[in-house]
N, C-alpha and C positions, 0 to 999 in steps of 0.2 A: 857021586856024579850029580845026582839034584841040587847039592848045597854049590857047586862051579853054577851050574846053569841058574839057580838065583841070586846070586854074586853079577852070572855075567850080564841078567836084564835090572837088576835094582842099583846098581852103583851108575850105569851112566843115567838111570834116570833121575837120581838122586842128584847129581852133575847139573843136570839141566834145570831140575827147581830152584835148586840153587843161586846160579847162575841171573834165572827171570829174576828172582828174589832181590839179590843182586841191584840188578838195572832199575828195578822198579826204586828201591831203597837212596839209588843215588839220583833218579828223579825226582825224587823228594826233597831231597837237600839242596839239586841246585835250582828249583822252585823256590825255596827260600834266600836267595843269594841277591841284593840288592840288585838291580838291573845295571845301573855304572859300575857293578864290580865284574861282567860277565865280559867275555872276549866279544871286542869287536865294538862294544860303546863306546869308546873314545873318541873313533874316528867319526861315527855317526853323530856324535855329538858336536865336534868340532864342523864337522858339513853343515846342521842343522845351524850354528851361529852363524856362520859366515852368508846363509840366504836369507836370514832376519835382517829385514829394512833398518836402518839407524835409529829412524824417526819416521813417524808418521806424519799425516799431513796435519795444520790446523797445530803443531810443534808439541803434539803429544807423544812423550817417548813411551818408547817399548819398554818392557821388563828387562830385556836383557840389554847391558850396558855397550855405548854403540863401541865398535871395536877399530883402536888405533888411536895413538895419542891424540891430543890438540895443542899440548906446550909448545912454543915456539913458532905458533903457526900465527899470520895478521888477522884479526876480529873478521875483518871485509872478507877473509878466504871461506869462511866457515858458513854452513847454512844458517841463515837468520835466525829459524826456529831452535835453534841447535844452542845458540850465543843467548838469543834472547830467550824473552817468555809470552809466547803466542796465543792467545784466548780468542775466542770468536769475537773477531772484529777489532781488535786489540793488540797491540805488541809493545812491548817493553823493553826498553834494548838499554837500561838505567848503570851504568860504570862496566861496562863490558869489557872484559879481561883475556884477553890480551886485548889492547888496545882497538878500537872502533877509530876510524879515522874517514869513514864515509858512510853516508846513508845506506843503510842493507838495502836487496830485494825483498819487498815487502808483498807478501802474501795479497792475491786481487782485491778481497773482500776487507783489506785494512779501513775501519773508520777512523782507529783514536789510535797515534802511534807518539810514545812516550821515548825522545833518545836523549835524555840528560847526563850530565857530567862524563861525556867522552873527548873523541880526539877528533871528531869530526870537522874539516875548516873550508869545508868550499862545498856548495848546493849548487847541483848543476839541474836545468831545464828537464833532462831524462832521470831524473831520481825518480818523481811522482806523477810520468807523465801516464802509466797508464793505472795510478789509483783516482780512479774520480769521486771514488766514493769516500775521500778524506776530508772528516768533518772538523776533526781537531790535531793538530801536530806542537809538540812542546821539547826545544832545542834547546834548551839552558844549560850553559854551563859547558859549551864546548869553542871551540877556536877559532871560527865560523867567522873568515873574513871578507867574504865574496858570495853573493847569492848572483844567479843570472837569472836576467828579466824572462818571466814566463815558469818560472820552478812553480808560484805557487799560484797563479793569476789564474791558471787556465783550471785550478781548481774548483768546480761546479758548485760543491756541495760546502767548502769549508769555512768555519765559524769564530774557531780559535786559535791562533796562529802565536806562538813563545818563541823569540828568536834572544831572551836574557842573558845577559853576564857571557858576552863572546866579543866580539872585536871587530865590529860591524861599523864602515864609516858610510858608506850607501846604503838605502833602501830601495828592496826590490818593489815591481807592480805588487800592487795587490790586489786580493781578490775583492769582486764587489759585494759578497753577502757578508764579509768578514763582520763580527759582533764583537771582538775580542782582540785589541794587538799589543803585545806587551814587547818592547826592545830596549828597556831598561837595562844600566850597565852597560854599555856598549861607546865608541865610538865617535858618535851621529854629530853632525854639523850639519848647520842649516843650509848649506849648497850641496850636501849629499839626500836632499831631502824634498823629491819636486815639491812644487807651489800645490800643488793637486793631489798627493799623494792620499790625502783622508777625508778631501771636501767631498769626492763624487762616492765615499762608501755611508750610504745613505742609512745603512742598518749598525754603525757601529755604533758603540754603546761606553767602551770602556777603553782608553786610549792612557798606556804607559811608558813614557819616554822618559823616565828619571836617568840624573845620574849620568849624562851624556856633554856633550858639550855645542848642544846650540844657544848662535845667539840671540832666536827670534821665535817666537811662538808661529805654529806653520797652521794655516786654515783649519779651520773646524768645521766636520759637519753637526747639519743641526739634530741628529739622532743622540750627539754625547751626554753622557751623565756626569762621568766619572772622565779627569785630565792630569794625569801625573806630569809636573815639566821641574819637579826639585831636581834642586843642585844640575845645574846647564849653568851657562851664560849667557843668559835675556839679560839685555840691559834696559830694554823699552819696549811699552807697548803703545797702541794708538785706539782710538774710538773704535774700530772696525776690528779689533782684533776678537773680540768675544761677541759684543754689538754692532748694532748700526749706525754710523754715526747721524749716517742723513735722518734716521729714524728715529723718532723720543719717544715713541708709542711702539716700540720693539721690544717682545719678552721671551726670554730662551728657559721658560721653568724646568725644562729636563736638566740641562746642568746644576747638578747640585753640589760637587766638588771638584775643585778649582788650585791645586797645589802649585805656588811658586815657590815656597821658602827655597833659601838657598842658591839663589839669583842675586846680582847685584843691580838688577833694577830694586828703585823706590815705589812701590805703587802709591803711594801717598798722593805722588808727582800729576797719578792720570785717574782725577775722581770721577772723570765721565764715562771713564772705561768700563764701568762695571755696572751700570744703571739698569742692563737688560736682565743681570744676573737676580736670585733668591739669595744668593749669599755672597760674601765676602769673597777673593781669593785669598788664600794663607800663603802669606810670605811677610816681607820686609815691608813696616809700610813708615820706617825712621831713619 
């Protein structure tokens, strides 16, 4: 009778150590169970991508990859930062895949915005009308055959302005602190070209018109150094075109290059033209 009655209280208690022992044992193994192999990370995981922003601001991406193609979508649909490459002050938008065919929305604080060898062919007024603070812009190499007056004029701050190797037969205003105009490869005829267009930019410095097709050298102001006019069609110049003619006590020492080759004008023809210069201009003078 003793041996029942400690049978009947050591076996279920036996049961119940067991049993803890047990639980404890299998909370130990599933402590060791990587987290994404447990029920129910899948789905938390997949929530947690989809409220990760794409990109941040200033075009710094996230770790995790933004989600949803971009094949087949137009350069223009895509957030700028996204296309290009954004750095403080800065933006790079250089052969942009899928095709760029118009200036992005550019970030407020853009100074130097770089959009070469795209598809881009018409600058309108509202591209830059609320970056004021765009000191340099360089557009070479895209298809740019129409700027509207006021894209870049009403620009406060801007210095260096690349409109190269596009298909430019007018010139827009420009701005009056410009130091920098390169529109080389292009277009340009001297009636797409006001009389004024570079006389009243008092600060510029470096002036590139190669490679075009006028047939007159257009005003100068007296701030240039540097005049790229190779390969146009100048046929002529006159005393007033670089000098004074009224003037024989007139010296422009800041010009110090002066490129015609590749004109069919003879400068040989007009040796008064050049009396105010330090040097020679290089072209054809036989």
């Amino acid at each position: 009778m003793t041996r029942v009655i400690f049978l009947c209280l050591v076996v279920p208690w036996l049961a119940t150590v067991s049993g803890s022992s047990l639980d404890q044992n299998t909370q130990l193994i599933l402590g060791r169970v990587p987290a994404r192999h447990r029920p129910g990370y899948y789905l938390e995981s997949r929530k947690t991508k989809r409220e990760l922003p794409a990109h941040r601001e200033h075009g710094v991406l996230d770790d995790q990859p933004a989600v949803g193609p971009i094949a087949g979508r137009n350069g223009s649909d895509l957030p700028t930062c996204l296309m290009c490459v954004c750095l403080t002050g800065s933006v790079y938008c250089e052969e942009v895949s899928p095709d760029m065919t118009s200036v992005p929305t550019l970030p407020k604080e853009t100074a130097y915005l770089y959009a070469r060898y795209n598809r881009i062919n018409k600058i309108t007024a509202k591209n830059f009308a609320d970056i004021l603070t765009l000191k340099r812009i360089d557009l070479t190499g895209n298809i740019i055959s129409e700027v509207e007056d006021g894209a870049f004029s009403k620009l406060p701050l801007l210095e260096e302005l690349t409109l190269a190797e596009n298909r430019l037969v007018k010139l827009p205003m420009l701005p009056a602190k410009l130091t920098v105009f390169n529109a080389n490869y292009n277009l340009l005829k001297t009636k797409g070209v006001k009389a004024t267009a570079f006389k009243k930019l008092t600060r510029l410095v470096n002036l590139f018109l190669a490679d075009n097709q006028l047939e007159a050298v257009p005003q100068l102001p007296e701030s240039l150094r540097t005049v790229h006019l190779q390969n146009n069609n100048i046929t002529e110049i006159s005393t007033d075109t670089f000098c004074k003619g009224n003037n024989t006590y007139y010296l422009r020492p800041s010009l110090n290059e002066v490129r015609l080759d590749g004109n069919p004008v003879v400068l040989s023809k007009y040796p008064n033209s050049f009396t105010c210069l330090k040097a020679l201009p290089i072209g054809r003078y036989h």
